[in-house]
C-alpha positions as CSV (number, residue, x, y, z in Angstrom):
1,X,-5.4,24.2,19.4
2,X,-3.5,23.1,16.5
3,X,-5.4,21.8,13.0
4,X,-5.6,17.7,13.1
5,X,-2.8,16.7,11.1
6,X,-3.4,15.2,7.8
7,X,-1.3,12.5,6.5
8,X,-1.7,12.5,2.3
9,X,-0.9,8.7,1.2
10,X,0.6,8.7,-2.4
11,X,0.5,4.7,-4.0
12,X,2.6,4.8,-6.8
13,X,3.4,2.7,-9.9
14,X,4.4,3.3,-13.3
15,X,3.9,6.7,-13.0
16,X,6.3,8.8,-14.5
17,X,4.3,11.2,-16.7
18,X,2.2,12.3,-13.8
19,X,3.8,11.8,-10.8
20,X,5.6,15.3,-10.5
21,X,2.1,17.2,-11.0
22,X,0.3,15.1,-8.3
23,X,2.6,15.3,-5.9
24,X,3.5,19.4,-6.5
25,X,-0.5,19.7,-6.2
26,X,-0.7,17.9,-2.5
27,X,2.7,20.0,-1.7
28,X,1.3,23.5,-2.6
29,X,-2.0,22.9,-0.6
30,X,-3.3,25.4,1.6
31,X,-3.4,23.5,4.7
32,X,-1.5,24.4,7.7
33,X,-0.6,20.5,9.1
34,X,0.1,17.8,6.7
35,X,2.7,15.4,6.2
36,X,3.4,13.5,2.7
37,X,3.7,9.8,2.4
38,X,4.4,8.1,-1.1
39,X,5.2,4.4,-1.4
40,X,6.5,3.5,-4.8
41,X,4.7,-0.2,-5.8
42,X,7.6,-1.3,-7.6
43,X,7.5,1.0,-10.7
44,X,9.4,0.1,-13.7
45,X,10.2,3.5,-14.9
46,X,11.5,6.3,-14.2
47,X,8.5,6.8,-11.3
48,X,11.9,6.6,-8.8
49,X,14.0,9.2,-10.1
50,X,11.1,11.8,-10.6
51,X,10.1,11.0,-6.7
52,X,13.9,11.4,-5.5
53,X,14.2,14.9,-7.4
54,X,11.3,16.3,-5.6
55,X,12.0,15.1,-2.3
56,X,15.7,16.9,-2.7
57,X,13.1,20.2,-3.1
58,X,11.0,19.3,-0.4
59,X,10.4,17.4,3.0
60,X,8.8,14.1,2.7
61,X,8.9,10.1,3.4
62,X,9.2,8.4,0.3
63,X,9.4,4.4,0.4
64,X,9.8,1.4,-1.8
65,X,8.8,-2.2,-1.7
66,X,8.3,-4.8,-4.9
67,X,4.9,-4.8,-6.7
68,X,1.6,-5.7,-4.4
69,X,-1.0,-3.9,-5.8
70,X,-2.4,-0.7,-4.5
71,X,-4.1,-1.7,-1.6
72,X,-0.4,-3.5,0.3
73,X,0.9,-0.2,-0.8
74,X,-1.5,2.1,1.0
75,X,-1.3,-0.4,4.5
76,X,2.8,-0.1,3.9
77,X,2.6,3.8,3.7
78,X,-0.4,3.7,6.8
79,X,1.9,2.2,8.8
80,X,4.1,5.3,8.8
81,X,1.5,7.9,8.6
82,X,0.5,10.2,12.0
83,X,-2.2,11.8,11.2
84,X,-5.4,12.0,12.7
85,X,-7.3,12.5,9.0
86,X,-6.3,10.1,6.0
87,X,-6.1,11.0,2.7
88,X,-5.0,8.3,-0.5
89,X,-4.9,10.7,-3.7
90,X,-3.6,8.7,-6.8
91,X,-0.2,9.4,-8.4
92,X,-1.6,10.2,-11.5
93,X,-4.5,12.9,-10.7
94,X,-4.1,16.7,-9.5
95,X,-5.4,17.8,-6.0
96,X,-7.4,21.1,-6.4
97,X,-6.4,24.4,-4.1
98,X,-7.7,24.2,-0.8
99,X,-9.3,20.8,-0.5
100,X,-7.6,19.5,2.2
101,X,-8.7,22.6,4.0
102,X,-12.2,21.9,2.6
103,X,-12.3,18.2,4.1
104,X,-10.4,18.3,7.0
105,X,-13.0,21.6,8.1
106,X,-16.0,19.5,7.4
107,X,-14.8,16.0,9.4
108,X,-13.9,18.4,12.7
109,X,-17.6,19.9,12.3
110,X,-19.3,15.6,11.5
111,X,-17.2,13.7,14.1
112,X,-20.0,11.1,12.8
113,X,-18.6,10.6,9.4
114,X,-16.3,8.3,8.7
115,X,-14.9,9.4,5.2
116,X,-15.8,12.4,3.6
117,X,-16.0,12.4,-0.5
118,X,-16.1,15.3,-3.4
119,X,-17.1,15.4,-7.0
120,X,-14.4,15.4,-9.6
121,X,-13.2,17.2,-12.9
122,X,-12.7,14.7,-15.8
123,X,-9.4,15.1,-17.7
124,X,-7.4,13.4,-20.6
125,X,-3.7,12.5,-20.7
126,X,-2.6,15.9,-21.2
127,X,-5.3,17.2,-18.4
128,X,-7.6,18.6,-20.8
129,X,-11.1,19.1,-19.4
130,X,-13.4,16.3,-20.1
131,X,-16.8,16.6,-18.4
132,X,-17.1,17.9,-14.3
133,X,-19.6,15.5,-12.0
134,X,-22.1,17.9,-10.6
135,X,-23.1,18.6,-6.9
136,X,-25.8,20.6,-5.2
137,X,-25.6,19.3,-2.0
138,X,-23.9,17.3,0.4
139,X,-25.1,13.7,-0.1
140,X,-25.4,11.3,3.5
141,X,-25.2,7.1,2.7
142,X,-25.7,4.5,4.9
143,X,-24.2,0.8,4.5
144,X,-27.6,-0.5,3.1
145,X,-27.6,2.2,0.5
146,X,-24.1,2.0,-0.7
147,X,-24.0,-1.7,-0.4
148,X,-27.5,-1.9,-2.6
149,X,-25.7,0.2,-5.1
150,X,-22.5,-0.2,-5.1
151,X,-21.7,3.0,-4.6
152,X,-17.6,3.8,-3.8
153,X,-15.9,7.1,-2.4
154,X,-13.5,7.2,-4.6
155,X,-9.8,7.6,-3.8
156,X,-8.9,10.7,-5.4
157,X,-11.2,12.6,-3.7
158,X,-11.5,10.6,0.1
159,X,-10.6,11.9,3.2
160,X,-10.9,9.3,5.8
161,X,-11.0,9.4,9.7
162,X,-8.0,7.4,10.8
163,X,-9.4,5.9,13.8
164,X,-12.1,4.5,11.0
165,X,-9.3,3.0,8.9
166,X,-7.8,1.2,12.1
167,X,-11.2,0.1,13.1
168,X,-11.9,-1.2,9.6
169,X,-8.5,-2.8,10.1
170,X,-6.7,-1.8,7.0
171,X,-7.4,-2.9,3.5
172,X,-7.4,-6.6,2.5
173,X,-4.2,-6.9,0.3
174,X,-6.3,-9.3,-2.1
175,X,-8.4,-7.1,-3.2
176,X,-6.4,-4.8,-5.1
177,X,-8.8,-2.0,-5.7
178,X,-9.0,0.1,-2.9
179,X,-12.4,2.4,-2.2
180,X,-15.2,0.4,-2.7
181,X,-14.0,-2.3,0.0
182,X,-13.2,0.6,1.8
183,X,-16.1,2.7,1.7
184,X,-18.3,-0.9,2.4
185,X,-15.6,-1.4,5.4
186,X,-16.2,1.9,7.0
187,X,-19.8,2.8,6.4
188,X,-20.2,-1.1,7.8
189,X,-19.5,0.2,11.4
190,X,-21.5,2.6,11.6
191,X,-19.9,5.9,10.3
192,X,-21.5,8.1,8.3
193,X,-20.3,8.5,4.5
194,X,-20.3,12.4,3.4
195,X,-20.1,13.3,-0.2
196,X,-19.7,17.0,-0.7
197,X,-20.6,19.0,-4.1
198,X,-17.0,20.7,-4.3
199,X,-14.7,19.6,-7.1
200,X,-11.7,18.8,-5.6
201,X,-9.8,16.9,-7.9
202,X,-8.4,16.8,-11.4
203,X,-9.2,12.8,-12.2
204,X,-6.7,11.7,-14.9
205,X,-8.4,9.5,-17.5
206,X,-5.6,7.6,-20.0
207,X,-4.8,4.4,-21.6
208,X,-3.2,3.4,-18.0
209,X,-6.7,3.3,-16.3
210,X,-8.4,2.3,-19.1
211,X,-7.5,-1.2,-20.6
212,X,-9.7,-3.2,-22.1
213,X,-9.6,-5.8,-19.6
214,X,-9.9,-4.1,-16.6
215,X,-13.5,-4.5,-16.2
216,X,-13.0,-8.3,-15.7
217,X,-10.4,-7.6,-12.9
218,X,-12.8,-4.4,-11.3
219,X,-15.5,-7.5,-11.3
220,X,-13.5,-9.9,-9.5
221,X,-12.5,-7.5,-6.7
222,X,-16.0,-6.3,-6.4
223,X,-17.5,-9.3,-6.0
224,X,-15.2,-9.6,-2.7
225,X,-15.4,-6.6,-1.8
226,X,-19.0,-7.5,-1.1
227,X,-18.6,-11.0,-0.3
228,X,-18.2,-10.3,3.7
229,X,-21.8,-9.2,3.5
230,X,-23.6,-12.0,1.8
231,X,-26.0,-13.0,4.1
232,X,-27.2,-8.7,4.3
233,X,-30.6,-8.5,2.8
234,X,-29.3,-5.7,0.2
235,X,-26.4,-8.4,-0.9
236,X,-28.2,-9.1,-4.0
237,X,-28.9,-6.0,-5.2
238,X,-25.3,-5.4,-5.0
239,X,-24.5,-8.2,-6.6
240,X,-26.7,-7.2,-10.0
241,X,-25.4,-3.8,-9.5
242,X,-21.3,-5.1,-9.9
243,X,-22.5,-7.0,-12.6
244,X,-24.7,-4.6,-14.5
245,X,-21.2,-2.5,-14.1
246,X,-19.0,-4.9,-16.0
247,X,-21.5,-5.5,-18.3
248,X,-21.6,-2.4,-19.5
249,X,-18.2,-3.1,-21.5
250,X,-18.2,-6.5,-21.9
251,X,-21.5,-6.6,-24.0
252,X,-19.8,-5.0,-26.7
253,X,-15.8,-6.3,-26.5
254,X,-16.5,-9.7,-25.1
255,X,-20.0,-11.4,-26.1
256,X,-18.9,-14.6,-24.4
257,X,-18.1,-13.4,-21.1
258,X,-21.0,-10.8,-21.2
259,X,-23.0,-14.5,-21.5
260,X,-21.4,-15.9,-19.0
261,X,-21.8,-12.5,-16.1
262,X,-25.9,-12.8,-17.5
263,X,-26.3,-16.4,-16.2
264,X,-24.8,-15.1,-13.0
265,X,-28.1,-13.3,-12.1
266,X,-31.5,-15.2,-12.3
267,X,-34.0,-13.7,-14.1
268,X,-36.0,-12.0,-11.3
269,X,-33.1,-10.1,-10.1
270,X,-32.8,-8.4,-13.6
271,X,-33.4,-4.6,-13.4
272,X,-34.1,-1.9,-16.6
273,X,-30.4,-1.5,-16.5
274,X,-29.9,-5.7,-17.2
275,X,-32.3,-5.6,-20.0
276,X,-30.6,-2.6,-21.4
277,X,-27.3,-4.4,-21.2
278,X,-29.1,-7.2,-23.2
279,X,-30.3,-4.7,-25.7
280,X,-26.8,-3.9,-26.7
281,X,-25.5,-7.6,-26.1
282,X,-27.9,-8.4,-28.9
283,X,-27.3,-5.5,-31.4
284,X,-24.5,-3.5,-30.8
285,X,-20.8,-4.7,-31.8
286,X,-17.3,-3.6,-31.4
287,X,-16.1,-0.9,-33.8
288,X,-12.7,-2.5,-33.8
């Protein structure tokens, strides 16, 4: 029998300095059965033309729609996808030789996971090396675990099982970050959630991924990502743990709101990493 076909879903917007790579790293993969799917999110440069050129080179749907956010966009290019194994790489990061190999060989052996993860290689703009995420072994989580730490596969480096993703039914258009409400979604049902030590993935870091706000919107789609779950006896620990995360940033480049995301958590649900984030609330400052 044939390998399970793998359809790669490519969300794009505003993409233009990346796009190319990405998508030439997904084509040149080493696995025998995969179609490519990329749905352009209603990019305002030249994201379009750079998608057109390569798919005069090579065989693959590309579709458009106006700006909905990331996760409309991966439902839109779901819709069209075949495969039996879902993966949702991002337009602006690298996919390392032989992963989907790597991925797909490990769900056909765990027909009990869900979504199989990877560890990552840090890069800048212009894909210098950063820092690499370190592995030793594969890593099993359950939904009280990853619920109680608010722990997401990421994109870059998921490869789902479809039948999970329809089960799940689809990502919730309102909350418009995609893996954490997806990892909760999956893991929720009872599937497994693998994360291997392999690097498989070249994840971009630049000033497109890193505004200074962006914390306050990951917040606000965290905190519904978890809502659905609110009466689970881990909810709370989730709760400090989305909070603790956009504390992190705000204590130093937005003292007000950091106040306002420390009244959010009474007292007895601080942990060590709460009082840290107090530590630098009260004595570290912005450099700007």
């Amino acid at each position: 029998m044939g390998k399970p076909l793998i359809s790669v879903l490519v969300p794009c917007f505003n993409r233009e300095h990346y796009i190319e790579e990405a998508l030439l790293s997904i084509l040149e993969q080493d696995y025998p059965n995969f179609e490519l799917i990329v749905v352009d999110d209603g990019s305002q440069d030249a994201s379009v033309e750079k998608i057109e050129a390569l798919r005069q080179r090579y065989a693959f749907q590309f579709y458009r729609q106006a700006n909905q956010g990331v996760s409309a966009t991966l439902n839109n290019a779901l819709s069209h996808a075949r495969g039996e194994y879902i993966a949702t790489p991002d337009s602006d990061d690298v996919m390392l030789p032989g992963r989907l190999s790597l991925q797909a060989a490990y769900l056909d052996a765990h027909p009990e996971v869900g979504c199989v993860g990877a560890q990552v290689i840090y890069v800048d703009s212009q894909g210098r090396r950063l820092k690499a995420e370190k592995g030793t072994r594969v890593r099993r989580y359950a939904f009280d675990e990853l619920l109680a730490t608010a722990h997401a596969v990421g994109a870059p480096v998921a490869l789902y099982r479809r039948e999970a993703l329809e089960r799940a039914g689809g990502y919730d258009p309102q909350i418009r970050i995609q893996d954490f409400q997806m990892t909760l979604k999956i893991a929720h049902l009872g599937y497994c959630i693998d994360v291997l030590p392999d690097l498989v993935t070249l994840y971009r870091r630049h000033t497109g991924n890193l505004s200074k706000t962006a914390y306050k919107r990951q917040l606000d789609y965290d905190l519904m990502a978890i809502a659905p779950y609110r009466d689970h006896p881990r909810y709370k620990a989730g709760m400090a743990c989305v909070i603790n995360k956009a504390l992190k940033q705000a204590v130093t480049s937005d003292k007000r709101y950091a106040l306002s995301l420390f009244l959010m958590l009474p007292p007895w649900r601080w942990n060590r990493v709460t009082w840290r984030r107090l530590r630098h609330f009260l004595f570290k400052f912005s450099q700007e």
